[in-house]
Wavefront OBJ file of the C-alpha trace (Angstrom):
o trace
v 84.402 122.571 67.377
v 86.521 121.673 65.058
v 89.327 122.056 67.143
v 88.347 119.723 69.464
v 86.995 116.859 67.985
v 91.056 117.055 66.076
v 92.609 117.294 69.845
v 90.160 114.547 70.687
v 91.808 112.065 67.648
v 94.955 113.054 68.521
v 94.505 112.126 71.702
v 92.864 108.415 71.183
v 95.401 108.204 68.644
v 98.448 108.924 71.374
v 96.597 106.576 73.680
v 95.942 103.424 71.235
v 100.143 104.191 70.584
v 101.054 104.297 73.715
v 98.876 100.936 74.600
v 100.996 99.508 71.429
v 103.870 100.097 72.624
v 103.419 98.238 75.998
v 101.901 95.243 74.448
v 104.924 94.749 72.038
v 107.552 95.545 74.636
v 105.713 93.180 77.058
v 105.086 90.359 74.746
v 108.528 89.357 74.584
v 109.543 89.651 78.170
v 106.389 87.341 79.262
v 107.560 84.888 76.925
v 110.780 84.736 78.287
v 110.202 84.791 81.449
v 108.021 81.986 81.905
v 110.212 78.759 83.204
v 109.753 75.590 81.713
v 109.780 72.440 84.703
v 109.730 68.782 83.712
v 110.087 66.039 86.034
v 113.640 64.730 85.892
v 113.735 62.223 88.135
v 111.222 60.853 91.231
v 112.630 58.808 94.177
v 110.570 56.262 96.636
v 112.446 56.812 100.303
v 109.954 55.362 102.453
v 108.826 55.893 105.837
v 106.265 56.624 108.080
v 103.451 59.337 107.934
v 103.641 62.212 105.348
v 105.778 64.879 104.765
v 105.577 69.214 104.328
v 108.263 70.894 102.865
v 110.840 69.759 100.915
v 114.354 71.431 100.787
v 117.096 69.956 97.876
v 120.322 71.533 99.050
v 122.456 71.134 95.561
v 125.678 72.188 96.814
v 125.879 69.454 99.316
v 122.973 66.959 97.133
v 121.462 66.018 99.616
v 117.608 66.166 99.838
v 115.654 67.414 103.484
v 112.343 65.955 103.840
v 110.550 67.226 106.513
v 108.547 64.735 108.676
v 106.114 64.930 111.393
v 108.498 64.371 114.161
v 111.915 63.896 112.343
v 113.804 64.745 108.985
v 115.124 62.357 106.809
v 118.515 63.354 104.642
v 118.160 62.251 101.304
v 121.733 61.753 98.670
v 120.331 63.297 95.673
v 122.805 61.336 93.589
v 121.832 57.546 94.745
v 118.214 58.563 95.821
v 119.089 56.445 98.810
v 118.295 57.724 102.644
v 121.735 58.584 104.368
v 120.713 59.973 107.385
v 118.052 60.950 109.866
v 117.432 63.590 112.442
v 115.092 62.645 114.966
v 112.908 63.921 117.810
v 112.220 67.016 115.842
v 108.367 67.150 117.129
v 106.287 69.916 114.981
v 108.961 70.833 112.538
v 107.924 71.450 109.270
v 110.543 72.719 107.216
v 114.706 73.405 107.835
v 117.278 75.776 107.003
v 120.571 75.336 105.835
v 123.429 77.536 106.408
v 125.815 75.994 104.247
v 129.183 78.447 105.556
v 128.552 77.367 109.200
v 128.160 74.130 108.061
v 124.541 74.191 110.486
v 120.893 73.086 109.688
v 118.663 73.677 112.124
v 114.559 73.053 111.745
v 112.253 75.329 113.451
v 110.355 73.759 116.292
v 107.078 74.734 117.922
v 108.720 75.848 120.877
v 110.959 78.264 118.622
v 113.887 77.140 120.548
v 115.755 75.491 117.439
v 118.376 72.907 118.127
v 121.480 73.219 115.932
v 123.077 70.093 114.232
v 126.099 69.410 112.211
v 125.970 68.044 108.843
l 1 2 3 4 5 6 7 8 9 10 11 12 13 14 15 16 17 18 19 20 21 22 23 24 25 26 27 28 29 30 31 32 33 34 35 36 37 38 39 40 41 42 43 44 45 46 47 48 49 50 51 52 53 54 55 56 57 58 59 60 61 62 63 64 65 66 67 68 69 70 71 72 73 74 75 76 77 78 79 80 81 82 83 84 85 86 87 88 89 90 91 92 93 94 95 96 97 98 99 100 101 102 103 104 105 106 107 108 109 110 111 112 113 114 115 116 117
C-alpha cells in the first residue's frame, strides 16, 4: 500500500513539474509574440460607395482600395489618389505580382483582366 500511494506522489509530483515547465517556457514566448499596432497615419481619399479589402503594396507605396465596381490606387507617401481602375464590377480585393509588374482583381466571372502598373 505503501508502495503505491509513494508511486502515486511521485507521479503528481512529475506531472505538477512537467505542467511547470510548460508554463515558464510558454510565458515568455506569448509575450513576445504578441505585436503591438498603433495607428500611424489615416488618409480621407474620397469617393463613392464603400470599400472591402484593402491591400498597401510597400515596395511600390501605393495603397489598393477595393471598390464596388472599380479600384482606386492610393500614393502612400502624399495620401493623394493617383490612379483608378475602372469597370471592375464585383471585385473585392487584388493581387499584386510585383516581378511581372501585373495586378489583376478577381472578378465574378473569374475571368481576371490583367493591367500594368
Amino acid at each position: 500500500m505503501k508502495t503505491k500511494f509513494a508511486n502515486l506522489i511521485l507521479c503528481l509530483t512529475l506531472v505538477v513539474i512537467a505542467i511547470g515547465a510548460c508554463v515558464i517556457v510558454a510565458a515568455p514566448v506569448a509575450a513576445q509574440s504578441t505585436p503591438t499596432y498603433t495607428v500611424v497615419r489615416t488618409m480621407v481619399i474620397g469617393g463613392d460607395g464603400g470599400w472591402d479589402y484593402v491591400y498597401a503594396d510597400s515596395a511600390a507605396r501605393r495603397l489598393y482600395v477595393a471598390r464596388a465596381t472599380r479600384f482606386m490606387v492610393v500614393d502612400l507617401d502624399s495620401g493623394k489618389v493617383v490612379g483608378e481602375i475602372p469597370d471592375t464590377p464585383g471585385a473585392h480585393g487584388v493581387a499584386v505580382v510585383p516581378i511581372l509588374v501585373l495586378a489583376s482583381p478577381p472578378t465574378v466571372a473569374r475571368t481576371p483582366p490583367a493591367f500594368s502598373i
